[in-house]
N, C-alpha and C positions, 0 to 999 in steps of 0.2 A: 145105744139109744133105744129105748122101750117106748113103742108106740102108745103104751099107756100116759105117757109124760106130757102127750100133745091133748091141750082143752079144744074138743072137736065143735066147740059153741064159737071159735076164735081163728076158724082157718080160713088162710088169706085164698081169693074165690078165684085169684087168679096169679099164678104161677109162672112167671118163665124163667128158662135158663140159658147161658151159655156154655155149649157144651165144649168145653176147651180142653187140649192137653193130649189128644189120642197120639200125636207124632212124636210128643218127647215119649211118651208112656213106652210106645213104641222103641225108639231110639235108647232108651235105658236100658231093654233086653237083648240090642243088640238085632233088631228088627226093623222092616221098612217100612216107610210111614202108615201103608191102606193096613197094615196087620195090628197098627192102632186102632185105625177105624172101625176093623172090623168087630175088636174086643169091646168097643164101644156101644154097638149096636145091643151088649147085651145087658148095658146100664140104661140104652134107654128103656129097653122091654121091663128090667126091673122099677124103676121109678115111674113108668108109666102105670106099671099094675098098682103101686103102692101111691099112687096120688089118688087111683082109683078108687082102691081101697079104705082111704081114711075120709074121702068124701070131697077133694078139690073135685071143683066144677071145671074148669080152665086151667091146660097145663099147653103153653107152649117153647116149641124149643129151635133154636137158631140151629137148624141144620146143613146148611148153606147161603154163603154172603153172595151179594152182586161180587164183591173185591175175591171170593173164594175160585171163581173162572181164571183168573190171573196166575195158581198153580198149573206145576208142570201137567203137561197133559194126560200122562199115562195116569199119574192120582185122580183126576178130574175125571176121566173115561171111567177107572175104576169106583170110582165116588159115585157116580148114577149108576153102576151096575149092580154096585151095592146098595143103593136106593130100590132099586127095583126088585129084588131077592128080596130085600126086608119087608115091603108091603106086602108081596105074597105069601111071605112066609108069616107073617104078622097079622094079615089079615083073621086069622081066627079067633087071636088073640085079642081083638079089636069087638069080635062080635062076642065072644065071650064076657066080655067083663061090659056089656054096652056103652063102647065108646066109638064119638063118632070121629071121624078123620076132616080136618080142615086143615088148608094151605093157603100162605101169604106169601106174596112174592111176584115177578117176574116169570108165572109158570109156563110162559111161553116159549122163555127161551130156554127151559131144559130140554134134552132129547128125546127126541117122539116117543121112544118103550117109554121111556121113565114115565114124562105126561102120562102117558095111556094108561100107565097101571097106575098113579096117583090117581087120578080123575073114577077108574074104577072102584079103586078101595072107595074114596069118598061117595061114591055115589051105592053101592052097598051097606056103609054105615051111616047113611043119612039120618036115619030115624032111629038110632043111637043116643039116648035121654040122660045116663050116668057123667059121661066127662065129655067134654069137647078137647080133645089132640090135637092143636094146630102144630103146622110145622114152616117153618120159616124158610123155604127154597129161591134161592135166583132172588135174596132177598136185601134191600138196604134202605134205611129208614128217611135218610134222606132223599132218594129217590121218591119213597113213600107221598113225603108230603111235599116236594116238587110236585108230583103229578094230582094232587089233593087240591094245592095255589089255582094251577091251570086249572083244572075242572071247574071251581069257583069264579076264576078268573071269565070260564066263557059264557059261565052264566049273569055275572053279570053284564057284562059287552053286549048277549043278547038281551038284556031284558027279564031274563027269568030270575032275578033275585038284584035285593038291592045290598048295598055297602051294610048297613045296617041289620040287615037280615043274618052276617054271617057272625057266629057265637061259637062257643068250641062245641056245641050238641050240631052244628053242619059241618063243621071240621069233621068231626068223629065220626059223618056216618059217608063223609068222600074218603077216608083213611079206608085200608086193605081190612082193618079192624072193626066195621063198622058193625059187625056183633057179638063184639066181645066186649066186656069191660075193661077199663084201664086196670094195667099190672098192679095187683098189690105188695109181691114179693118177686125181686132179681135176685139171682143165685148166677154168680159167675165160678167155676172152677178151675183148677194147674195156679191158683196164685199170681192171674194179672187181673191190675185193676182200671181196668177199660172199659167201657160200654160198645166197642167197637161197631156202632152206626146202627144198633137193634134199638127199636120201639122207645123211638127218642120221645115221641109227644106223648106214648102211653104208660110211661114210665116218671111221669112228671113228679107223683108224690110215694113212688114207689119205696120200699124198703131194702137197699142192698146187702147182698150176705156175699162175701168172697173167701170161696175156701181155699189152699194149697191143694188135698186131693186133685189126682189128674182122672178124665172126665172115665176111662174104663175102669179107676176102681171106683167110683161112686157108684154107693148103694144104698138102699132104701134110709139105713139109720143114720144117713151121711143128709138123708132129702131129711129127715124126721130133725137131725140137728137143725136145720136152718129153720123150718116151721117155730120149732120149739122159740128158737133166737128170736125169731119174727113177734111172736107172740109177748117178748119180755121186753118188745118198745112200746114207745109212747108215742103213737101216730097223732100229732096236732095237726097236720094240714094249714098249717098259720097260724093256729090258733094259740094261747099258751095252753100250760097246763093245767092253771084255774081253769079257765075256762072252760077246759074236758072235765074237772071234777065237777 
């Protein structure tokens, strides 16, 4: 896929993926599961450079579910350890290409190193203007806006907003997302076709792309394929398609 193929007047502003497949990837060389993981880490560093690259503003990626703590423990212990190598190891590559590092999620309940070095990378690439890198940790959508309802919920009980007040512009800015825009392209990869609980509300008139590719060989001409896809629909949003003409 030739990076030249994608109309850079037409790219969707906000990207996310599911990044699936590293255990079978694994399991097919006859290898255990973190040694998926870990070959993964170097798809995300390529498609993060290459989102950066063709001008996405917004690229984020589901790198751990609330449901993901439910694996065995050794992968889970190994899963943040490897969370935390990658930021520092990543971290230049972050300030290289100026990107900044944001996180959604439950980040409370990962463990302390990991926090600590998350919360550092992000507070080092604050003022990072090229791309926004959110990463999706300790993360699940309907938790998301559970805790979205309540917030609203206490606001009006006390007085601070009425019934009427709430529209999806107060929804959107109680969501973890509240400055990013809604997804314009989903890209799930390994060939299931699940949303498995990621950015259920922000994903409403999103575009889905599902590949086969399992998520350590996805590479840049693999991100360039689904842009290109993205780009050869007809986004109405309800509307038809007179309408858009």
């Amino acid at each position: 896929m030739n990076e030249k193929l994608i109309n850079k007047e037409n790219l969707p502003k906000h990207i996310a993926i599911i990044m699936d497949g590293n255990g079978r990837w694994a399991k097919s060389k006859g290898k255990l599961r973190i040694f998926g993981h870990e070959n993964g880490t170097k798809s995300v560093r390529e498609v993060v450079e290459a989102s950066a690259e063709i001008g996405i503003e917004n690229l984020t990626l589901y790198a751990f579910s609330t449901e993901n703590w439910k694996r065995p423990k050794l992968e889970v212990d190994t899963l943040m350890k490897l969370l935390v190598s990658s930021l520092r190891k990543e971290l230049h590559t972050l300030v290289d290409n100026d990107i900044r590092l944001n996180a959604i999620g439950k980040l409370d309940a990962l463990p302390e190193k990991a926090h600590q070095e998350l919360l550092e990378v992000i507070q080092k690439t604050r003022n990072n203007k090229r791309m926004t890198l959110t990463l999706a940790l300790s993360y699940g959508s309907r938790e998301e806006i559970k805790n979205a309802v309540k917030q609203l919920a206490s606001k009006v009980k006390n007085n601070l907003m009425s019934l009427d007040d709430i529209d999806d512009t107060v929804i959107n800015k109680h969501l973890y997302t509240h400055d990013l825009p809604d997804v314009d392209l989903l890209i799930r990869t390994s060939g299931e076709h699940r949303i498995s609980n990621f950015l259920l509300w922000q994903i409403a008139y999103a575009e889905l792309y599902f590949t086969e590719v399992l998520w350590p060989d996805f590479k840049k001409e693999h991100l360039f394929q689904a842009i290109e896809n993205y780009q050869n629909r007809e986004r109405r949003f309800g509307k038809t398609s007179e309408q858009l003409n």
